[in-house]
DRENMIDREN-832359 format. One record per residue: residue number from 0; x, y, z of N, C-alpha, C in turn; residue in one letter. Coordinates in Angstrom, 3 decimals, always signed. Example, Ala and Ser with C-alpha at 12.3 -4.5 7.8 and 13.67 -1.06 7.14 Angstrom:
# residues 2
    n       n_x       n_y       n_z      ca_x      ca_y      ca_z       c_x       c_y       c_z  res
    0   +13.190    -5.690    +7.800   +12.300    -4.500    +7.800   +13.200    -3.300    +7.800    A
    1   +12.850    -2.250    +7.080   +13.670    -1.060    +7.140   +12.900    +0.030    +7.870    S
This chain:
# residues 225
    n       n_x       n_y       n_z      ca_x      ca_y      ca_z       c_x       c_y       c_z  res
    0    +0.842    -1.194    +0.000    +0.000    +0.000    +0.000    +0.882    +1.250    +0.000    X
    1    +0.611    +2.133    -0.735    +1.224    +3.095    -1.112    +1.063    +4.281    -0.405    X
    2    +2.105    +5.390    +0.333    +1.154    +6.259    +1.646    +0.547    +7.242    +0.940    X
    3    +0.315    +7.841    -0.065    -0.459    +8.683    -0.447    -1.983    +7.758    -0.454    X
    4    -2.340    +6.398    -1.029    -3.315    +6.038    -0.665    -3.937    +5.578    +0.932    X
    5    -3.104    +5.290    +1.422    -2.623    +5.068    +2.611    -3.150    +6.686    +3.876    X
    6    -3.013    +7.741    +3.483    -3.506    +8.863    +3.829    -4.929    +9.301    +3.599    X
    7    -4.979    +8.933    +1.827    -6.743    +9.348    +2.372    -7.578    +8.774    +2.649    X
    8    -7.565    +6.763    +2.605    -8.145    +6.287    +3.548    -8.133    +6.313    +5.064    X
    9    -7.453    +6.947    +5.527    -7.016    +7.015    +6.562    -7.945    +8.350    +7.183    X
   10    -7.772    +9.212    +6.358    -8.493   +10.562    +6.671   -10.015   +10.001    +6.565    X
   11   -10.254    +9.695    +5.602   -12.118    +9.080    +5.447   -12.481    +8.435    +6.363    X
   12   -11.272    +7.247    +7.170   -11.673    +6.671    +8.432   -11.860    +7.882    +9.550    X
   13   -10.961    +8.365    +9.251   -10.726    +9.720   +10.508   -12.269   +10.589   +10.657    X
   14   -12.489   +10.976    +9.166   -13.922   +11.985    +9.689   -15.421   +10.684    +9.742    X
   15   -15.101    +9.644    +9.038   -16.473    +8.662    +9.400   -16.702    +8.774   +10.915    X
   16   -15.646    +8.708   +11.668   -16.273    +7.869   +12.929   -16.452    +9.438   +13.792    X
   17   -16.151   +10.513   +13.423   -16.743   +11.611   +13.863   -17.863   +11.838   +13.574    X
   18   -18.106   +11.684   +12.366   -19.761   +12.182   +11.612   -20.439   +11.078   +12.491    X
   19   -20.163   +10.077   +12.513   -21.083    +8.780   +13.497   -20.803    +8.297   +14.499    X
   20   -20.199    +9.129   +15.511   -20.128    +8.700   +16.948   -20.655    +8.489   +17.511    X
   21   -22.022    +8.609   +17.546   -23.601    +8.752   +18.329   -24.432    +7.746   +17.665    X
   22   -23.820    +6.656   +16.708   -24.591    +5.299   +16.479   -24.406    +4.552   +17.991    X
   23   -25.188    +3.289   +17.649   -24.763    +2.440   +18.891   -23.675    +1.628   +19.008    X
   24   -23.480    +1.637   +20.316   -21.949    +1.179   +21.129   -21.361    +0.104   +19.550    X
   25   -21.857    -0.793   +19.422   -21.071    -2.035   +18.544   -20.757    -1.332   +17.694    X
   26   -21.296    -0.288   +16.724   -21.063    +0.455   +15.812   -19.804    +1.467   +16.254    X
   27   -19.879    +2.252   +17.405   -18.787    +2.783   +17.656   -17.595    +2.173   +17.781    X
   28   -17.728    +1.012   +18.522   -16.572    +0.098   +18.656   -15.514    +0.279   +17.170    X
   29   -15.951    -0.569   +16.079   -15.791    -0.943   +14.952   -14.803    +0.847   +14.050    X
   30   -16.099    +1.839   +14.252   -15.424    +2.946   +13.857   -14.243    +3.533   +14.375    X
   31   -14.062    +3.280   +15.450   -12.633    +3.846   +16.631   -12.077    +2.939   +16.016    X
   32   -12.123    +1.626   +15.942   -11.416    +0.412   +15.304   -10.666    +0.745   +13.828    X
   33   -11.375    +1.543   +12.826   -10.950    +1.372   +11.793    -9.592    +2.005   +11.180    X
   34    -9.575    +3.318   +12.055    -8.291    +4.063   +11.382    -7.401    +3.193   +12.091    X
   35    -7.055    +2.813   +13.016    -5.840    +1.849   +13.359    -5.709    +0.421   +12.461    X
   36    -7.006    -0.107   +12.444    -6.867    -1.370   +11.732    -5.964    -1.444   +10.100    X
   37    -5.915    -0.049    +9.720    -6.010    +0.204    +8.190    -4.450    +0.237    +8.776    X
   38    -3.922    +0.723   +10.117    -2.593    +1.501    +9.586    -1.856    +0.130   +10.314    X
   39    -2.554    -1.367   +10.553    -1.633    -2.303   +10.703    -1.808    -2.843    +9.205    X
   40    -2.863    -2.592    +8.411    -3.008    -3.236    +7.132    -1.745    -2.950    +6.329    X
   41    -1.634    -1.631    +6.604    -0.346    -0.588    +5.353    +0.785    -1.146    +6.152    X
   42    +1.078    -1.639    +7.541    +2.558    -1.600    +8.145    +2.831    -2.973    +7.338    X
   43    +1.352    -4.238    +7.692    +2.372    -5.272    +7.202    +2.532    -5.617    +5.909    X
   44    +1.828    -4.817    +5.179    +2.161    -4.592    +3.353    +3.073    -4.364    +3.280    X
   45    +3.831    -3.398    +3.863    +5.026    -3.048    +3.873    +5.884    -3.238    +5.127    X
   46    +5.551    -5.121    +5.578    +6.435    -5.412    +6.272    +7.983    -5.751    +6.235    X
   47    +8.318    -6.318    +4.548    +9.749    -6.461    +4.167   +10.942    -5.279    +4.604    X
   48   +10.312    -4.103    +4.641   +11.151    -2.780    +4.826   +11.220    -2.779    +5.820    X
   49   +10.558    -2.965    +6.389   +10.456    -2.606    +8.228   +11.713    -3.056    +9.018    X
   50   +11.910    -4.237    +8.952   +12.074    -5.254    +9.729   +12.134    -5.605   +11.242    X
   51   +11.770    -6.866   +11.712   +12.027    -7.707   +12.472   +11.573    -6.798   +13.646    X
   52   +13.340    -5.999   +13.939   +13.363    -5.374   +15.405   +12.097    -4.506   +15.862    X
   53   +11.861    -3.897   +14.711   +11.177    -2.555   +14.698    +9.472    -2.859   +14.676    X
   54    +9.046    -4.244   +13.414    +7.539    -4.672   +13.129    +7.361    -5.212   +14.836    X
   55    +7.461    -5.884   +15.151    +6.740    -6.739   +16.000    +6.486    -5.684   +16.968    X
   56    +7.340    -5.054   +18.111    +6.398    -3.839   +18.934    +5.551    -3.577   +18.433    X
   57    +5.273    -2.362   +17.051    +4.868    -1.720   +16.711    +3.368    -2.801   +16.431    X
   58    +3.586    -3.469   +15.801    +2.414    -4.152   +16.145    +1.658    -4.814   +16.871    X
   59    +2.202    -5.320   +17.865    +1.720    -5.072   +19.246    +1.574    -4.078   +19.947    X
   60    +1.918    -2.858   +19.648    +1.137    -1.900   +20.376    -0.583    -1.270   +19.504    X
   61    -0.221    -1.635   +18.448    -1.158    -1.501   +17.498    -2.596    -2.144   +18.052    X
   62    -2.246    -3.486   +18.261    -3.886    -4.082   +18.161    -3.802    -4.022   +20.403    X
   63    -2.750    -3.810   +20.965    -3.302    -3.406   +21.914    -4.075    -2.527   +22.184    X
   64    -3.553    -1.862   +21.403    -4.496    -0.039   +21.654    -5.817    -0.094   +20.864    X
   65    -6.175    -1.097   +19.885    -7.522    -2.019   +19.750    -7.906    -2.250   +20.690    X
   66    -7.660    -2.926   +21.383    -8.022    -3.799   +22.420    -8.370    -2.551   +23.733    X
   67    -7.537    -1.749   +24.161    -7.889    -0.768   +24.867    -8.928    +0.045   +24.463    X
   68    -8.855    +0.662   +23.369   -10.476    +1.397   +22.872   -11.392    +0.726   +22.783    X
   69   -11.617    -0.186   +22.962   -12.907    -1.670   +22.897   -13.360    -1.688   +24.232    X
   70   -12.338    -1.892   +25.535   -12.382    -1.807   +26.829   -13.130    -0.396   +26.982    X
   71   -12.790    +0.952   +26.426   -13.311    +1.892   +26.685   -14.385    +2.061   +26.675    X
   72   -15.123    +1.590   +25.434   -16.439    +1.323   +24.843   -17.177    +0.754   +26.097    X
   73   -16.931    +0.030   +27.203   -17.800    -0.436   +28.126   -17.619    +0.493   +29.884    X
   74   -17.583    +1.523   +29.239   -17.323    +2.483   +30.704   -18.483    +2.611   +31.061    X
   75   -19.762    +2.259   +31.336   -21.289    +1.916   +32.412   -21.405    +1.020   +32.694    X
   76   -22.356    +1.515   +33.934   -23.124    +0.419   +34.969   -22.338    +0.145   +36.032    X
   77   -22.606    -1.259   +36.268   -21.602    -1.919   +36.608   -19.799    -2.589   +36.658    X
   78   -19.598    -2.139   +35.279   -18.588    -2.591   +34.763   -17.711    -1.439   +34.411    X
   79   -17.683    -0.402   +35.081   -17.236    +0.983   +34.867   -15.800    +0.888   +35.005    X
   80   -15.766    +0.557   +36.453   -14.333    +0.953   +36.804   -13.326    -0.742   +36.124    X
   81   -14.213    -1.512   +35.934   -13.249    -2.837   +35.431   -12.792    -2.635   +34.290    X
   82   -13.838    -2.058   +33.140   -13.533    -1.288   +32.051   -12.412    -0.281   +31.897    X
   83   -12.654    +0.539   +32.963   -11.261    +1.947   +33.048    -9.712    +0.710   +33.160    X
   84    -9.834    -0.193   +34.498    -8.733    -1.044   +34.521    -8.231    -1.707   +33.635    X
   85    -9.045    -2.232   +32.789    -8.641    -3.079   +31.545    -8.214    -2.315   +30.434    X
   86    -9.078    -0.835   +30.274    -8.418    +0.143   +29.048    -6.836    +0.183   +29.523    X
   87    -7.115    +1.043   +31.457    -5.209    +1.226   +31.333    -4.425    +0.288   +31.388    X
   88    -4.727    -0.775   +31.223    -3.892    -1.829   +31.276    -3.156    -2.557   +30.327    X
   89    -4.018    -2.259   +28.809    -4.082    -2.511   +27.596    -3.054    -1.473   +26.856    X
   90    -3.598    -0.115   +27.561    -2.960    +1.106   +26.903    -1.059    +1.161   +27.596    X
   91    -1.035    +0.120   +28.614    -0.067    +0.684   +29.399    +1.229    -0.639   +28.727    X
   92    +0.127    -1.661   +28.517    +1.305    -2.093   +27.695    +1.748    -1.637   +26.225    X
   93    +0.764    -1.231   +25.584    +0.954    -0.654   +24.428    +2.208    +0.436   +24.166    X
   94    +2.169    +1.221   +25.581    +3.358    +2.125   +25.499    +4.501    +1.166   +25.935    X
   95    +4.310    +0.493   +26.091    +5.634    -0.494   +26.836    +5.878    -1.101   +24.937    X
   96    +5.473    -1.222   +24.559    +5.256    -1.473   +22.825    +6.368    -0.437   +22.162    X
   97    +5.526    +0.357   +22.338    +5.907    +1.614   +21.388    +7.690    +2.229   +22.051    X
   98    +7.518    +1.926   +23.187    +8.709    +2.580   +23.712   +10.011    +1.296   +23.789    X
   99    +9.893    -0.283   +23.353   +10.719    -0.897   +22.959   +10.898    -0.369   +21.699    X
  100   +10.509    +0.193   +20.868   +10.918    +0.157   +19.400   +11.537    +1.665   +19.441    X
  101   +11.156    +2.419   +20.218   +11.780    +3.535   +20.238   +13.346    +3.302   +20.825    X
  102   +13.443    +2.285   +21.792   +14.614    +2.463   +21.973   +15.746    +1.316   +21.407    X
  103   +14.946    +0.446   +20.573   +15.950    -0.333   +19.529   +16.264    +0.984   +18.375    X
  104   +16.205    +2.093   +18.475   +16.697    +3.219   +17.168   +17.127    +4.251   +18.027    X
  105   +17.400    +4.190   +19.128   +18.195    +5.101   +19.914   +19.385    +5.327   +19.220    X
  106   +19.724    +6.696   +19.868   +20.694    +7.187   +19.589   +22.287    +6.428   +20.154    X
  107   +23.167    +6.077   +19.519   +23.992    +4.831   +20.504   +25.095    +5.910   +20.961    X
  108   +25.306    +6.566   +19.297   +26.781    +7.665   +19.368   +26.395    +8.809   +19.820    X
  109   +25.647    +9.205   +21.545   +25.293   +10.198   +21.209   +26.356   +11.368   +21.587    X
  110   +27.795   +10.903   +22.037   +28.483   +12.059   +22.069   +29.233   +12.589   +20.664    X
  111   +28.577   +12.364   +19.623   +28.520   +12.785   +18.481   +27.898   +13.984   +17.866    X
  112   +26.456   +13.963   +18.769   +25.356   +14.909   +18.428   +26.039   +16.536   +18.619    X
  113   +25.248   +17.124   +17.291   +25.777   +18.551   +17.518   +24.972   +19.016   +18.842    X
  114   +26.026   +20.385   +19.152   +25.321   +21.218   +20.079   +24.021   +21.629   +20.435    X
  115   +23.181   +21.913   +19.289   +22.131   +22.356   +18.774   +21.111   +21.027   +18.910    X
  116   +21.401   +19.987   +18.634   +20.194   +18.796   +18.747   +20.868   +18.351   +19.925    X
  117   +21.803   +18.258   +20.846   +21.754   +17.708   +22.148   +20.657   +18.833   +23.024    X
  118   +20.524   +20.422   +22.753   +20.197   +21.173   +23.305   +18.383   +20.969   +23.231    X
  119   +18.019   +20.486   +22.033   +16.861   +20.507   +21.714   +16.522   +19.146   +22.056    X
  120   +17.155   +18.263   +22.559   +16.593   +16.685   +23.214   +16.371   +16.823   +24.503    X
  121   +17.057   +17.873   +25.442   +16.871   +17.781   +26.931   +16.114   +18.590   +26.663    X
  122   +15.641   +19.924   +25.990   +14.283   +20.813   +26.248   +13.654   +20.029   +26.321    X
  123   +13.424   +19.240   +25.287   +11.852   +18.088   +25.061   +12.055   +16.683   +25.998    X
  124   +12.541   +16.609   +26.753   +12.700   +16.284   +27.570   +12.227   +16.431   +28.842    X
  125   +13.108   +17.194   +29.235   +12.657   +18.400   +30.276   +11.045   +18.756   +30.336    X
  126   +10.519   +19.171   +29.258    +9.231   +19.646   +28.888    +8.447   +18.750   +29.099    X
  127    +8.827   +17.214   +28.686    +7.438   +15.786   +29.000    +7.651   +15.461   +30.742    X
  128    +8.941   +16.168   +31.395    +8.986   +15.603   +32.624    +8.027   +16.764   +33.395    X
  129    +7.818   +17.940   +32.805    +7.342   +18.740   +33.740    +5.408   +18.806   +33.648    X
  130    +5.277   +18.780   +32.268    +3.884   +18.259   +31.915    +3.286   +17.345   +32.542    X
  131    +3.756   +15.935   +32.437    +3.499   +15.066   +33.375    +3.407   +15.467   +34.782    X
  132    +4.540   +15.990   +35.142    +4.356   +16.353   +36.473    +3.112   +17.313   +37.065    X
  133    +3.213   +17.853   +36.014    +1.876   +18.956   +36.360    +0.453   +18.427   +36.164    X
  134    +0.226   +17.471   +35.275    -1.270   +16.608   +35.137    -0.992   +15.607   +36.431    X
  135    -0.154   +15.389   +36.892    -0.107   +13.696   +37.929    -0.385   +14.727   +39.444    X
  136    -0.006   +15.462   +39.156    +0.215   +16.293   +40.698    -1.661   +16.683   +40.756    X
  137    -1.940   +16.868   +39.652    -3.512   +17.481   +40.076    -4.700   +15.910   +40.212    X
  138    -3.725   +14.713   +39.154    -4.819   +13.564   +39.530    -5.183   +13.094   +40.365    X
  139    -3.661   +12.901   +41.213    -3.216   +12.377   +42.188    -4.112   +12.806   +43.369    X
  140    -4.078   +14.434   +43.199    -5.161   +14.726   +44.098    -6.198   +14.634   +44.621    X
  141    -7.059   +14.331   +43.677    -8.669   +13.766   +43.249    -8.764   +12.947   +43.371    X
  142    -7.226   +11.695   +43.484    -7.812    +9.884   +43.718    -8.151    +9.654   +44.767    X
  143    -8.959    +9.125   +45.226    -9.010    +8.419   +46.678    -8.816    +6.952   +46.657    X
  144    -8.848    +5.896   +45.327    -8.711    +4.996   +45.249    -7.097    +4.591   +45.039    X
  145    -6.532    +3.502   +46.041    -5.194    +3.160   +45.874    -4.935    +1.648   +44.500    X
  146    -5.872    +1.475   +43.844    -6.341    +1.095   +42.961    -6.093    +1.994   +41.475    X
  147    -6.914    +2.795   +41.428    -6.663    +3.850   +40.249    -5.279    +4.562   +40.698    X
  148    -5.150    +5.082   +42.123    -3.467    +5.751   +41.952    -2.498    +5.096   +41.544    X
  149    -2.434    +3.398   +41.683    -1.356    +2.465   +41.200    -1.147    +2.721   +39.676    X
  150    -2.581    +2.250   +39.205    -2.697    +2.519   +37.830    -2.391    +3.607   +37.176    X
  151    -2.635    +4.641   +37.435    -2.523    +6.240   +36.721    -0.873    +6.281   +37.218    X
  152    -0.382    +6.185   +38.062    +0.875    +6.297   +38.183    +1.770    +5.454   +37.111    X
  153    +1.361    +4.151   +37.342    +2.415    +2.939   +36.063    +2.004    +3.894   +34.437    X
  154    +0.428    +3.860   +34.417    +0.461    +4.426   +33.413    +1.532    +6.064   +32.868    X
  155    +1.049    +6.629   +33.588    +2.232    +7.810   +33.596    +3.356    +7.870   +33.081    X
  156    +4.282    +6.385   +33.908    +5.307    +6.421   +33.972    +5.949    +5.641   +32.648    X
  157    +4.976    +5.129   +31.638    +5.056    +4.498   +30.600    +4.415    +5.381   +29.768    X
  158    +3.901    +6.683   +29.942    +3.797    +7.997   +28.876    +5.161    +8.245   +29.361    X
  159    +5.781    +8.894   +29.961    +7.033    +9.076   +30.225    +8.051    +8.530   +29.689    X
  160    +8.235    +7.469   +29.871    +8.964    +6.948   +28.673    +9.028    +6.807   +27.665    X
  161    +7.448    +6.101   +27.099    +7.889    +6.723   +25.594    +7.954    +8.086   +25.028    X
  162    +7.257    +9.150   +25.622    +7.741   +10.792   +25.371    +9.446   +10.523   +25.118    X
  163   +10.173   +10.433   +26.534   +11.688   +10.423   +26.429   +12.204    +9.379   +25.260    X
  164   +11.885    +8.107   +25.459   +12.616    +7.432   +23.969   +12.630    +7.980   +22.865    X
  165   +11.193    +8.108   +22.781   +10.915    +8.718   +20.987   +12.008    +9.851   +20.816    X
  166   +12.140   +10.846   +21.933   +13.136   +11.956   +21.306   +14.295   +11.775   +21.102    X
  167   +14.886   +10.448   +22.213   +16.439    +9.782   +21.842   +16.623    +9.359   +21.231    X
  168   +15.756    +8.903   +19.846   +15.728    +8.065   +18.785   +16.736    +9.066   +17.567    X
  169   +17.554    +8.454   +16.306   +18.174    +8.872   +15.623   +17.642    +8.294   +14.154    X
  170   +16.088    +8.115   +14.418   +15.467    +7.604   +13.127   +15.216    +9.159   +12.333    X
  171   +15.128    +8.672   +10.705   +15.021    +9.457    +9.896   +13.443    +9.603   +10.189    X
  172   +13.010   +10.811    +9.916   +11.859   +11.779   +10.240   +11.183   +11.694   +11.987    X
  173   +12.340   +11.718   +12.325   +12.283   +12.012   +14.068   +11.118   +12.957   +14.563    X
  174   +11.197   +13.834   +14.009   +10.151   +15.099   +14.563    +8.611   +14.271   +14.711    X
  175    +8.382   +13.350   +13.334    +7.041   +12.855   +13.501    +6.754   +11.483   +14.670    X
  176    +7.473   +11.014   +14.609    +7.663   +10.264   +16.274    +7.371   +10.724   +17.357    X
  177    +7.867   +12.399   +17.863    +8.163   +12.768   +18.514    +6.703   +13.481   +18.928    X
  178    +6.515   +13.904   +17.867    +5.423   +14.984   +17.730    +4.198   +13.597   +17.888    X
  179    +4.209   +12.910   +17.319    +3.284   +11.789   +17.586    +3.234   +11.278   +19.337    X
  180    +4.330   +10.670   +20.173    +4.149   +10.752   +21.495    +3.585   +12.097   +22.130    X
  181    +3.581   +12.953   +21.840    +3.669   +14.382   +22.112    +1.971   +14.528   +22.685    X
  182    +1.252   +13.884   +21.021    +0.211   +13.870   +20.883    -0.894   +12.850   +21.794    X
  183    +0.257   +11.657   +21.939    -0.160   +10.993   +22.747    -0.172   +10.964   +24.194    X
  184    +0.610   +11.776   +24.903    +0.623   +12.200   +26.219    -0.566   +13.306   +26.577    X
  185    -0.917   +14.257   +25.642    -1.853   +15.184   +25.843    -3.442   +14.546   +25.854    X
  186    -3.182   +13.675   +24.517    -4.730   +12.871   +24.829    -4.959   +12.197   +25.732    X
  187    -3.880   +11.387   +26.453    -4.320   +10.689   +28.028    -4.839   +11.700   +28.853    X
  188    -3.991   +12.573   +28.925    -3.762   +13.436   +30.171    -4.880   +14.057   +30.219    X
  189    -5.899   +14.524   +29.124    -7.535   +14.988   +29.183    -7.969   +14.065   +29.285    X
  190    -7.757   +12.841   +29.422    -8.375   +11.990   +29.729    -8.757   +11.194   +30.989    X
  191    -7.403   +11.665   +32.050    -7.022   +11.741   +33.276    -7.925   +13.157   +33.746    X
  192    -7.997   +13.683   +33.227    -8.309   +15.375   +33.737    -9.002   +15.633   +33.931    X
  193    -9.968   +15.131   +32.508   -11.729   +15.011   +32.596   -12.078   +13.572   +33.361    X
  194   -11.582   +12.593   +33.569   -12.502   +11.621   +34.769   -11.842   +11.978   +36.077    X
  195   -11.362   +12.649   +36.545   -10.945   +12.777   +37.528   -10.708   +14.121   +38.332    X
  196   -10.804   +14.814   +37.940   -10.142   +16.202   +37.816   -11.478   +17.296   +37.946    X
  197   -11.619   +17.361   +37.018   -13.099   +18.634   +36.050   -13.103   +18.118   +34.840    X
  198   -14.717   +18.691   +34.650   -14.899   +18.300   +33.153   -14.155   +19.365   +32.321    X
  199   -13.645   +18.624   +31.505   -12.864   +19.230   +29.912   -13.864   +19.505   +29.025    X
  200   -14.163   +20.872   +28.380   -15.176   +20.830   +27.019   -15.107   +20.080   +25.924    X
  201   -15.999   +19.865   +25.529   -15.759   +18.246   +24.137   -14.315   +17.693   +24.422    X
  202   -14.603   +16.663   +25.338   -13.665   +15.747   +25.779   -13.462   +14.538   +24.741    X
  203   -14.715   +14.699   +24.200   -14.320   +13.337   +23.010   -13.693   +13.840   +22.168    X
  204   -14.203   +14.714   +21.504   -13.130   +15.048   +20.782   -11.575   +15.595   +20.666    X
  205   -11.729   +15.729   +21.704   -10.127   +16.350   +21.738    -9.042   +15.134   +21.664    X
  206    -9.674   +14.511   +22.868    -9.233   +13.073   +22.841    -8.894   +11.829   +21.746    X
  207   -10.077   +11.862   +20.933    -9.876   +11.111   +19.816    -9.426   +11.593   +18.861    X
  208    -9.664   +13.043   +18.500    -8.591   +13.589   +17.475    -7.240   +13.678   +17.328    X
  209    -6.678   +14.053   +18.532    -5.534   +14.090   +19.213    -4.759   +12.682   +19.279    X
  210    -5.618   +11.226   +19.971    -5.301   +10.107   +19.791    -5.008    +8.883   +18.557    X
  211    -5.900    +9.560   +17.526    -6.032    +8.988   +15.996    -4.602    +9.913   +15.190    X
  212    -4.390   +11.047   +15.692    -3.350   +11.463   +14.827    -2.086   +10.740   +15.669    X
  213    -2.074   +10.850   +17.172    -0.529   +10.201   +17.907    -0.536    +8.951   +16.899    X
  214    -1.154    +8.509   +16.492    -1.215    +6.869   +16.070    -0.574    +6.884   +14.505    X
  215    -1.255    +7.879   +14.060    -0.842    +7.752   +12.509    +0.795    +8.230   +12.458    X
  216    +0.794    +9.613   +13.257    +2.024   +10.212   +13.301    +3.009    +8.952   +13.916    X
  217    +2.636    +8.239   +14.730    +3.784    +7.447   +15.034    +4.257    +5.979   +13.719    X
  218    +3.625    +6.158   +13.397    +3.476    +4.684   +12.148    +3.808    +4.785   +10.969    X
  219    +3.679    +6.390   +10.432    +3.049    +6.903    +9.207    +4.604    +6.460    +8.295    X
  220    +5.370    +6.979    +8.976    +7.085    +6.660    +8.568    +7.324    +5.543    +7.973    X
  221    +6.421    +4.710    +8.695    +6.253    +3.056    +8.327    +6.142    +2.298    +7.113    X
  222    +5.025    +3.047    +6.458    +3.978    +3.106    +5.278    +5.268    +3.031    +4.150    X
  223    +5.062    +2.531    +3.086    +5.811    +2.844    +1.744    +5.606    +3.849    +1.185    X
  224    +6.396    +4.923    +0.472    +6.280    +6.129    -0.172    +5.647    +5.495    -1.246    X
């Protein structure tokens, strides 16, 4: 699959499941489902290029994070908080996914790096340690459960890492990696913010827009020109 085709199916998945978010649950399921499903379709089309080190995380974080938006899909009733446990649990290995492959392309030589990109790896650095710090410090507050604090903490600490890997990485088109975790720390963190915290205005959307692009942006590199 070729990424220019590869993009505008991708986009058509992207605005379908906006225009129809408000069908019923099985139907939503399937639509959250589709822009990821398409972008394991394009990775393993173009699994020969990839290789080995790099496919297998990446695709396991892929259909985890399936598997976590499916869990999401059942946040009532009864099954609320087992649902929240099983999303972060799904999602938490997923970054444990994403952040092995980030750091099989680490940087090895990095007392090589010019002045200028060592300077711009600890900003962004620096910047995911203090963000975090500033969403965990206000969750933390609001938990009363030592249950969800375990969880929101591991989880955290596996946005944290992959934020930091992705930027130590010395892969060609770095910025979109980067900018992709980037994307993906902000969509948890309203997501942490608004169940726990205060409500966020259109929380779905921010969330899923924000979360459908971390996904593409992290993969997209993947795709065959």
């Amino acid at each position: 699959m070729r990424k220019p085709l590869f993009l505008v199916l991708w986009t058509v998945l992207f605005a379908l499941y906006f225009i129809f978010w408000d069908c019923p649950n099985a139907v939503s399921i399937v639509l959250k489902a589709l822009p990821e499903l398409l972008i394991i379709v394009a990775i393993l089309c173009n699994r020969k290029a990839i290789g080995r080190r790099t496919l297998v995380p990446v695709m396991a974080a892929l259909v985890l994070s399936v598997l976590g938006d499916t869990a999401g899909e059942f946040k009532f009733g009864e099954i609320i908080d087992i649902a929240f446990i099983l999303q972060i649990a799904f999602f938490v290995v997923a970054q444990v996914c994403y952040t092995v492959s980030f750091v099989r392309n680490i940087e090895d030589k990095w007392w090589k790096m010019t002045r200028r990109a060592a300077v711009l790896k600890i900003a962004g650095i620096l910047l995911i340690f203090i963000y975090i710090f500033f969403v965990a410090s206000k969750v933390f507050a609001a938990l009363d459960s030592i249950v969800f604090i375990i969880a929101c903490a591991v989880y955290m600490g596996t946005l944290l890492a992959s934020g930091t890997t992705s930027i130590l990485q010395k892969r060609k088109g770095l910025a979109l990696f980067v900018l992709g975790a980037m994307f993906f720390i902000f969509s948890d963190s309203i997501i942490a913010i608004n169940s726990f915290v205060e409500p966020v205005e259109h929380p779905r959307a921010i969330i899923m827009s924000t979360y459908f692009l971390a996904q593409l942006l992290l993969n997209v590199n993947l795709v065959k020109k």
